[in-house]
C-alpha positions as CSV (number, residue, x, y, z in Angstrom):
1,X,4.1,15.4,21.0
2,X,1.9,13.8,23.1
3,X,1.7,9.4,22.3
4,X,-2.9,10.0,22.2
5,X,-2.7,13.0,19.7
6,X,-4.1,10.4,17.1
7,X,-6.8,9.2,19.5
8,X,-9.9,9.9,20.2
9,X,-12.5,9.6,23.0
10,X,-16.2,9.3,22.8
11,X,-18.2,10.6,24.9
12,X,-21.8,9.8,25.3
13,X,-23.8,11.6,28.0
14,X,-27.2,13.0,27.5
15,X,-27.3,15.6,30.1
16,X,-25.9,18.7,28.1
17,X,-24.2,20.2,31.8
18,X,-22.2,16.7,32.6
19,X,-21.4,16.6,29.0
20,X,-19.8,20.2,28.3
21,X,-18.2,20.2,31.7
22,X,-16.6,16.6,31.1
23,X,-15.7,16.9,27.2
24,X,-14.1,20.5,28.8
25,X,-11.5,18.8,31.5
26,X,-11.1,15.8,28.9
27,X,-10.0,18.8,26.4
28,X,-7.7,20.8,28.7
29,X,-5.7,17.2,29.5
30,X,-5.1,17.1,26.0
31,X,-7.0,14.7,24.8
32,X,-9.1,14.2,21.1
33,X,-13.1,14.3,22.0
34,X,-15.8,13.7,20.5
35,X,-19.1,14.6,22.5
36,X,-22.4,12.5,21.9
37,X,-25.8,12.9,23.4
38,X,-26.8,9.3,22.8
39,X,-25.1,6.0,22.2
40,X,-26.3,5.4,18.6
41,X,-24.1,8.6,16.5
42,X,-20.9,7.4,18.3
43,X,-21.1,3.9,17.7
44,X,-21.4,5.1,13.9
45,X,-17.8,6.3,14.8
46,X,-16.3,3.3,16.0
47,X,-14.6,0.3,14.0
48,X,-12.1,-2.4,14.2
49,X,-8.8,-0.8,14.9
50,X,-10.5,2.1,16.4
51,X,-8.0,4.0,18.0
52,X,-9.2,5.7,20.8
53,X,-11.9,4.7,23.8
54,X,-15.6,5.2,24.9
55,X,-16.9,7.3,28.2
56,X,-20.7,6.2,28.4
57,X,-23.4,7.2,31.1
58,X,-25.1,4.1,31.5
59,X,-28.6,5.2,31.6
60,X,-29.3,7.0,28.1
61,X,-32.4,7.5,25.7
62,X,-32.8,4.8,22.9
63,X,-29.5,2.5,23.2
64,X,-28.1,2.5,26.5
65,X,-24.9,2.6,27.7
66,X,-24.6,-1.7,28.8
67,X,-26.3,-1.7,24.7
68,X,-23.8,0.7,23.2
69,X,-20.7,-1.7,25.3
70,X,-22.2,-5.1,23.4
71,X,-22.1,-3.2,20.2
72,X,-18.7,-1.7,20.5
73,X,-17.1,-5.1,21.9
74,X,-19.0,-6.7,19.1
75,X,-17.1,-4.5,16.5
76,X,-13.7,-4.7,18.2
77,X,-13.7,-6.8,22.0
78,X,-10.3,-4.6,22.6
79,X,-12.0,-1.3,23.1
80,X,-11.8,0.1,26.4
81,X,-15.3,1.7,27.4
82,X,-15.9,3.4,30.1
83,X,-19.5,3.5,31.7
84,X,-20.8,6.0,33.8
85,X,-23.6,6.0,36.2
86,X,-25.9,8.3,38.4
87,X,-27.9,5.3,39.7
88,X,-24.7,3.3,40.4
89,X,-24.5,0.1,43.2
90,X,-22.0,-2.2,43.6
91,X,-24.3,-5.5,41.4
92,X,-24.3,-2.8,38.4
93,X,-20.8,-2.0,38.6
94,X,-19.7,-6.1,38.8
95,X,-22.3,-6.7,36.0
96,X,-20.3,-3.7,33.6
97,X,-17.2,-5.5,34.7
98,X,-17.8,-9.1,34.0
99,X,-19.7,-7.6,30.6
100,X,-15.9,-6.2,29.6
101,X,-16.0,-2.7,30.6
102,X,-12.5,-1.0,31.3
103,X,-13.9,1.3,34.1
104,X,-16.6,2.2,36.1
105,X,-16.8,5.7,37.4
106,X,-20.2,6.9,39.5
107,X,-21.8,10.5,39.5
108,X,-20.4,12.7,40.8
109,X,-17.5,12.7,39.8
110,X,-14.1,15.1,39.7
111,X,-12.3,16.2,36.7
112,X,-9.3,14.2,37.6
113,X,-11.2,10.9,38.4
114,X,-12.6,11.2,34.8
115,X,-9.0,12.4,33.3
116,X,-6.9,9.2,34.8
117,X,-9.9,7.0,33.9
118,X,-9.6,8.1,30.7
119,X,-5.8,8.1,30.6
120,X,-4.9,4.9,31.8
121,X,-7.3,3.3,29.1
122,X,-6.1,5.2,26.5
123,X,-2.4,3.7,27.3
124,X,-3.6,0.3,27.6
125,X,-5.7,0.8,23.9
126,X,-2.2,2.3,22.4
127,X,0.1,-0.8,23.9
128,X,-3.0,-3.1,22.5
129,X,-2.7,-1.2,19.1
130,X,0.9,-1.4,19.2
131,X,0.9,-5.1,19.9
132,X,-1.3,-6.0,16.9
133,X,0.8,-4.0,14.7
134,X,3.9,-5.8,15.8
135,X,2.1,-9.3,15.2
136,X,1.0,-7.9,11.9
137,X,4.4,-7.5,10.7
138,X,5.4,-10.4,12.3
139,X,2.9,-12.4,10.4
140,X,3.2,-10.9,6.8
141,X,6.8,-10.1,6.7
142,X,8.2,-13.5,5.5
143,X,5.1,-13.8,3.4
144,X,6.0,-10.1,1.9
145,X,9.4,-10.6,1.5
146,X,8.2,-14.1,-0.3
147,X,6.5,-11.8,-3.0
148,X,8.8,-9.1,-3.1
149,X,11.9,-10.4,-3.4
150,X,15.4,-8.5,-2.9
151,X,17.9,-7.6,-0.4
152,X,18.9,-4.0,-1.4
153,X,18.3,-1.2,0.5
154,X,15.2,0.2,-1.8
155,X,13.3,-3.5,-1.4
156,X,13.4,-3.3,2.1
157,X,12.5,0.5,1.6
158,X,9.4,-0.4,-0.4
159,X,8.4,-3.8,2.0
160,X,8.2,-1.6,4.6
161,X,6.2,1.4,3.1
162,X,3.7,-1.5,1.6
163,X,3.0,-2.8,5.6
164,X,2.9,0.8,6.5
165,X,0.6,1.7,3.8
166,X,-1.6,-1.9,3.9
167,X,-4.4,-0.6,5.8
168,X,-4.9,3.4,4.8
169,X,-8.0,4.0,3.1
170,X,-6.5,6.1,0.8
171,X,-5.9,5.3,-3.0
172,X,-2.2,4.8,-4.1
173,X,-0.5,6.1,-7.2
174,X,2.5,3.2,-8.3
175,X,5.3,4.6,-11.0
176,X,8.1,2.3,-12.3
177,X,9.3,1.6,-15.2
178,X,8.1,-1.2,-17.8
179,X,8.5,-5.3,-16.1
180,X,9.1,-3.4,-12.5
181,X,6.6,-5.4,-11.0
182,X,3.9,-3.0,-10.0
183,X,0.8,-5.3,-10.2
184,X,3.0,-7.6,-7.7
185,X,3.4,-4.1,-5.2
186,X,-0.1,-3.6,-5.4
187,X,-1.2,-6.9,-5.1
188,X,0.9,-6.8,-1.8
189,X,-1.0,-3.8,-1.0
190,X,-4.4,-5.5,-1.1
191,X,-2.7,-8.7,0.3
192,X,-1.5,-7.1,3.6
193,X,-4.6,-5.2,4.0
194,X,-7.6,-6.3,5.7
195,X,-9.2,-6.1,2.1
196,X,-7.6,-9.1,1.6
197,X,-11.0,-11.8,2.2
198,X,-12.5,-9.4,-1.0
199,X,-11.8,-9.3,-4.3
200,X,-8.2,-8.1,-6.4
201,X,-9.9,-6.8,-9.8
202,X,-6.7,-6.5,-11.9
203,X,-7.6,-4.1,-15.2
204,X,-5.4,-2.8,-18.1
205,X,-6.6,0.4,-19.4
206,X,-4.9,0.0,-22.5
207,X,-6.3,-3.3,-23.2
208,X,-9.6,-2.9,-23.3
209,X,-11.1,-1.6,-26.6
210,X,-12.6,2.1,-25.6
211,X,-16.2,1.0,-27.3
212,X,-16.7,-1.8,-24.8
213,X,-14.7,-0.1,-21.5
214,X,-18.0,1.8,-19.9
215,X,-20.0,-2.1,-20.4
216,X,-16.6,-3.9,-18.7
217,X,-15.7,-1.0,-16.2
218,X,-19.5,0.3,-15.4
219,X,-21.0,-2.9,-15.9
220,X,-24.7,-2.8,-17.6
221,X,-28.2,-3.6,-17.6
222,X,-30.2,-5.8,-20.4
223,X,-31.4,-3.6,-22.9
224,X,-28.3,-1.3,-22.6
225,X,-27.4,-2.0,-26.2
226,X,-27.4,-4.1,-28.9
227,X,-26.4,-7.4,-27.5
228,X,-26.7,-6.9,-23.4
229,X,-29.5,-9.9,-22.9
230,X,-28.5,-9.6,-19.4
231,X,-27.1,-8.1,-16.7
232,X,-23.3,-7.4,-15.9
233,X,-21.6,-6.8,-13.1
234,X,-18.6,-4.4,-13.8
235,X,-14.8,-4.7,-12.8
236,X,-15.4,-1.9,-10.3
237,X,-18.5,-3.6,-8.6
238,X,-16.8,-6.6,-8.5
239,X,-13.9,-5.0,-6.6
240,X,-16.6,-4.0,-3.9
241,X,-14.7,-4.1,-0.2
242,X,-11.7,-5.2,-1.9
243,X,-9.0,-3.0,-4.2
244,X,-9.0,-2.6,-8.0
245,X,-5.8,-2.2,-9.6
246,X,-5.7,0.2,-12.9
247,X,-2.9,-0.5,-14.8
248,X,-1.4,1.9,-17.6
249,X,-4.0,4.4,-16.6
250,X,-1.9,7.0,-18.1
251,X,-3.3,5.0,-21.4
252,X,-7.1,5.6,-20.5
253,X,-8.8,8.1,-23.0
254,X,-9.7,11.6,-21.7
255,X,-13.3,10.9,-22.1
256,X,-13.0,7.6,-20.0
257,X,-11.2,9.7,-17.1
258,X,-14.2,12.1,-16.3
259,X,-16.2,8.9,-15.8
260,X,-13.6,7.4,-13.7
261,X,-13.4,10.6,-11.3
262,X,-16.7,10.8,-10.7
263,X,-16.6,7.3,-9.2
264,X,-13.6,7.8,-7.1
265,X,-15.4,11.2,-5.9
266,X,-18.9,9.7,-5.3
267,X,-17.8,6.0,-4.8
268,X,-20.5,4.5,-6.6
269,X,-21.3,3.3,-10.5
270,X,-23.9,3.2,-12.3
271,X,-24.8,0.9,-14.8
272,X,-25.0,1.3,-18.8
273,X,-28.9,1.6,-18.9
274,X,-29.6,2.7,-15.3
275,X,-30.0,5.7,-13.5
276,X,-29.8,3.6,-10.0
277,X,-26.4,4.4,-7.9
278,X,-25.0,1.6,-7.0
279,X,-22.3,2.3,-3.9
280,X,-18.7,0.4,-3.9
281,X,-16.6,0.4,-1.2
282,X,-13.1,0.1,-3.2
283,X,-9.4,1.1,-2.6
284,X,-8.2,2.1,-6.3
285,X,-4.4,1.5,-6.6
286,X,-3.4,3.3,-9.8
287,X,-0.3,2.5,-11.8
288,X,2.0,3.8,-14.4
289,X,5.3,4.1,-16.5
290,X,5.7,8.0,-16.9
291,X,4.9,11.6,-15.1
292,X,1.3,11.8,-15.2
293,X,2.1,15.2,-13.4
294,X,4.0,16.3,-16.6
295,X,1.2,14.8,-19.1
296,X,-1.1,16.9,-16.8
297,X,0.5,20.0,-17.5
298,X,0.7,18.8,-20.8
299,X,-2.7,18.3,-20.8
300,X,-2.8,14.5,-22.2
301,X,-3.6,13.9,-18.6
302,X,-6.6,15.5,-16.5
303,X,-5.1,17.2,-13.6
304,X,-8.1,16.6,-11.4
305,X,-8.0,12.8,-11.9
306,X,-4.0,13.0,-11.0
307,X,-4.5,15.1,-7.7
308,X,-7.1,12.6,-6.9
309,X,-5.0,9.5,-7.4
310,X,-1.8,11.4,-5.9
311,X,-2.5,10.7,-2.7
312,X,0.1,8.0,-1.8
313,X,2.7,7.6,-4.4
314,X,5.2,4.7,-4.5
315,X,7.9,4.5,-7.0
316,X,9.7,1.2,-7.9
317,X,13.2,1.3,-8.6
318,X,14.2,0.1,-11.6
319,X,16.7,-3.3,-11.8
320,X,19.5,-0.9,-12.7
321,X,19.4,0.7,-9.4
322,X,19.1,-2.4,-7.6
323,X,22.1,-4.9,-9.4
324,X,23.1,-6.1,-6.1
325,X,19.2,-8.3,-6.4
326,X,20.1,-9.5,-9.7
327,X,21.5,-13.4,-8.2
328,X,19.1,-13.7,-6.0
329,X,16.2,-12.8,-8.6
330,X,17.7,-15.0,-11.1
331,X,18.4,-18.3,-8.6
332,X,14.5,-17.7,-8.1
333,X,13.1,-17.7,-11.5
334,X,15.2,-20.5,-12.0
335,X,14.0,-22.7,-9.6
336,X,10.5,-22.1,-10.4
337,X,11.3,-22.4,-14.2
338,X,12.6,-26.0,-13.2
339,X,9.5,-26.7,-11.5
340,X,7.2,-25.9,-13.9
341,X,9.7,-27.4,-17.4
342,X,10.3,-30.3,-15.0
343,X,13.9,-29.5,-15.5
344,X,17.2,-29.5,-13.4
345,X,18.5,-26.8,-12.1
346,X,21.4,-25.3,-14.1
347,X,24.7,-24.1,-12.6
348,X,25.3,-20.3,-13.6
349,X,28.8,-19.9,-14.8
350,X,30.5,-17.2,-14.5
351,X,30.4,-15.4,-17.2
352,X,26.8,-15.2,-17.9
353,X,26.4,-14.1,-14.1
354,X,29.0,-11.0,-15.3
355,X,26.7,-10.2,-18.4
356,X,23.7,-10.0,-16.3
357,X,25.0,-7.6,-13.7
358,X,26.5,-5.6,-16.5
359,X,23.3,-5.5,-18.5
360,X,21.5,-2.5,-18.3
361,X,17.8,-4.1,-17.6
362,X,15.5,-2.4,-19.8
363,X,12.7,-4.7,-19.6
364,X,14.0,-5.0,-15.8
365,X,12.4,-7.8,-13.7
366,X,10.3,-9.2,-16.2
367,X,13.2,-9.2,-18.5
368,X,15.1,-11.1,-16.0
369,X,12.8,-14.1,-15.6
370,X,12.6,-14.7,-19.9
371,X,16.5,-14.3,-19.7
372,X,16.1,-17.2,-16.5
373,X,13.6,-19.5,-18.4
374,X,15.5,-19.5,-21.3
375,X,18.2,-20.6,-19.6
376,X,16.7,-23.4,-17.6
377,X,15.3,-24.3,-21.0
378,X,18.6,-24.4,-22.6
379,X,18.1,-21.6,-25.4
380,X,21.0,-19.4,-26.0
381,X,19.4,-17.4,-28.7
382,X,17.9,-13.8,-28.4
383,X,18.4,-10.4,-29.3
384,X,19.9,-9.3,-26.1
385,X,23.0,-11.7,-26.5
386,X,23.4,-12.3,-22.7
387,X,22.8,-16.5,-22.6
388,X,25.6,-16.9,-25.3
389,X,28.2,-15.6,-22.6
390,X,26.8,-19.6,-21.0
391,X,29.7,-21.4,-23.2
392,X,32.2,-18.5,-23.1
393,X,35.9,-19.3,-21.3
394,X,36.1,-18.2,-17.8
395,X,36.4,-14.7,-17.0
396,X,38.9,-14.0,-14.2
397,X,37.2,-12.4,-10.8
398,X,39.4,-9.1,-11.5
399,X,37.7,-8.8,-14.7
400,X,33.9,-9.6,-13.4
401,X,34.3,-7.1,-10.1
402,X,35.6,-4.5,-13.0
403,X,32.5,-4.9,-15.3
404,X,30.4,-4.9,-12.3
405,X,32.3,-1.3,-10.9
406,X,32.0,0.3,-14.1
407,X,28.0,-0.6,-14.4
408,X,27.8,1.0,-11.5
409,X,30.1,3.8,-11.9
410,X,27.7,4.6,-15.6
411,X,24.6,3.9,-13.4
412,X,25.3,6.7,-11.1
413,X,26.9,9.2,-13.7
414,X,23.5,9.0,-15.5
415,X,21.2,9.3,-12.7
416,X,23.5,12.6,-11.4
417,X,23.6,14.2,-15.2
418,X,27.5,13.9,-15.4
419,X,27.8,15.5,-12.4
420,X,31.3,14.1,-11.2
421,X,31.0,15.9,-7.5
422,X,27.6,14.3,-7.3
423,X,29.0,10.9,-8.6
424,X,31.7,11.1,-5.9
425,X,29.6,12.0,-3.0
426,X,27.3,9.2,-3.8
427,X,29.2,6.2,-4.0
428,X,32.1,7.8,-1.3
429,X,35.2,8.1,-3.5
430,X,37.4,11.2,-3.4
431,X,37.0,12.9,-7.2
432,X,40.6,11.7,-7.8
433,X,39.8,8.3,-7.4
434,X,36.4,8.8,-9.1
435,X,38.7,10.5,-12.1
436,X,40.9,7.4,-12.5
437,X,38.3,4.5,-12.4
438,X,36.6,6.9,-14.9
439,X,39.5,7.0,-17.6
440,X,40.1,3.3,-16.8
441,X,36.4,2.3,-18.4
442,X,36.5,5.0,-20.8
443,X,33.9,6.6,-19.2
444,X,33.4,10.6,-19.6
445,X,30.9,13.3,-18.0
446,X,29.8,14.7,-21.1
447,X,28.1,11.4,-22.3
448,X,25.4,11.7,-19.6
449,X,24.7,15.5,-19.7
């Protein structure tokens, strides 16, 4: 695979001959090209990032080429362009140059001159693209792992996919259970992304009473109805150049959803009480707790909506999955529990650290952080039990590493349907071995089919 199959050159050339003939060796070499008979259609084409470079005759109708450089360095100053010239001389070609051009090639000209012109920039525009990834990583990695806080395998997974992801257009689709933290994932989405100077609209589509979701969502004009004196800006206009966040969506009535598809189709809203399009320029990231491909099939869901916001999917993992995160979640929420009670810091003993690596999680994450307030708070009542084990005698290591090997052993026999060959292969025991720990926790296949 060749390292320029996802970029592009522009080339801008007005004489129809030049033009076929060069966009023709650029195309045998291998390259991407896009062929432009005058400057102002293929700066349309170029923004920042723009992965790719520019071939411009300098003399051109309208814009010229020394024009259509100022306007692309304007946009980006990293873009290699390349001017071309019939009517070339030696003060031209040092103007071009101390005006930032990569290249100057003068008519006429071979295939090859134009092919390792074009090459050599396009190497030093992919090593200039790499760079600023690197640095972008660089940059938002501690902040990311700041926000996203874990050491297992799947955290790192899903840090990584989020920096990966940051910057792609297209809208994102987040499952994970209940207290998973998927506001926090997309906020990282719009945090890493050059969306970031723009708003974060953060909506619940369950919270909001279905008579007044259209004048919220839409926004309206005065007049609209009884009680609009004035105009409103909805949640989606508001989110204009920056993301909006749908939360529960799988909650949003069926009625609600056609109006939400159009504007993801046509990106733009209109008003209760106008017929005036108004365009947005939003990233929607979608979120919610179950299938919606399964409540489309069920048809509690519209499938067109779900194909349109399955796109990129993410799925959080829930705290189960992830036990080894568990101490360094908690020491977290503690600390900033003690900051905000101005209170100490409490030692965990270890007991209550067992119970919480045993506990199944089903409010996960956010579960975790009442169970760490609480704690910081000194309370030791609740339904779940787990801060009474704070006063409990000392549990000997043997004991906690058993408790913490059968959680995981019951973790993996429901996620593989009782499937003890599954089980095995997963964790890397022989089935023997598997067998034995099994009987030892009183564990048996049949309670997870």
């Amino acid at each position: 695979m060749s390292p320029y199959e996802s970029m592009k050159v522009l080339l801008v050339e007005d004489d129809a001959v030049v033009r076929a003939g060069s966009a023709q060796a650029l195309d045998l070499a291998g390259f991407q090209v896009d062929a432009f008979d005058a400057a102002e259609p293929a700066l349309a084409g170029v923004a920042p990032g723009f992965a790719g470079v520019i071939v411009s005759d300098v003399r051109l109708p309208g814009m010229s080429g020394l024009e259509l450089m100022a306007a692309v360095k304007a946009i980006d100053a990293q873009v290699p362009v390349i001017l071309v010239t019939g009517h070339g001389d030696i003060s031209m070609a040092v103007g071009a140059m101390r005006g930032g051009a990569y290249d100057f090639i003068a008519k006429p000209y071979s295939s090859e001159q134009l092919v390792e012109a074009v090459q050599r920039a396009l190497e030093t525009r992919r090593l200039i693209l790499e760079v600023e990834t690197l640095r972008h990583r660089i940059a938002n990695g501690e902040g990311i792992e700041a926000m996203l806080l874990g050491d297992s395998a799947p955290m790192r997974d899903l840090r990584r996919l989020i920096l990966d992801l940051a910057d792609e257009s297209a809208d994102v689709l987040i499952y994970g259970e209940t207290g998973t933290g998927k506001e926090m994932v997309a906020r990282c989405l719009h945090q890493f992304s050059h969306r970031r100077a723009h708003q974060f609209v953060a909506l619940n589509c369950g919270a909001i009473p279905e008579n007044i979701f259209e004048s919220e969502v839409f926004g309206h004009e005065p007049g609209a109805f009884t009680g609009a004196t004035k105009r409103q800006v909805g949640k989606i206009e508001h989110a204009h150049k920056g993301s909006l966040f749908l939360d529960e969506v799988e909650s949003l009535p069926l009625n609600l959803q056609v109006k939400l598809l159009r504007v993801l189709q046509e990106r733009y809203v209109e008003r209760l009480g106008s017929n005036n399009p108004v365009p947005v320029d939003v990233r929607v990231i979608a979120a919610s707790k179950v299938d919606l491909k399964e409540w489309s099939d069920q048809q509690k869901f519209r499938s067109d909506l779900y194909y349109r916001l399955n796109l990129i999917v993410l799925n959080l993992p829930p705290l189960r999955e992830r036990r080894e995160d568990i101490p360094l979640l908690f020491e977290h929420f503690m600390l900033g529990a003690a900051a905000r009670y101005k209170r100490g810091v409490p030692t965990v003993p270890g007991p209550l650290m067992q119970s919480l690596m045993a506990h199944d999680w089903p409010g996960n994450v956010r579960e975790l952080r009442n169970i760490a307030e609480r704690f910081v708070l000194g309370l030791s009542s609740g339904a779940d039990g787990l801060l009474a084990a704070r006063t409990a005698a000392p549990v000997p290591l043997a004991d906690q590493v058993g408790a913490f090997e059968r959680a995981v052993i019951e973790q993996e026999l429901r996620r593989a349907g009782g499937s003890v060959v599954d089980v095995a292969a997963t964790l890397g025991v022989p089935k023997q071995t598997l067998y034995y720990k099994m009987q030892k926790y009183g564990l048996t296949p049949e309670d997870y089919r």
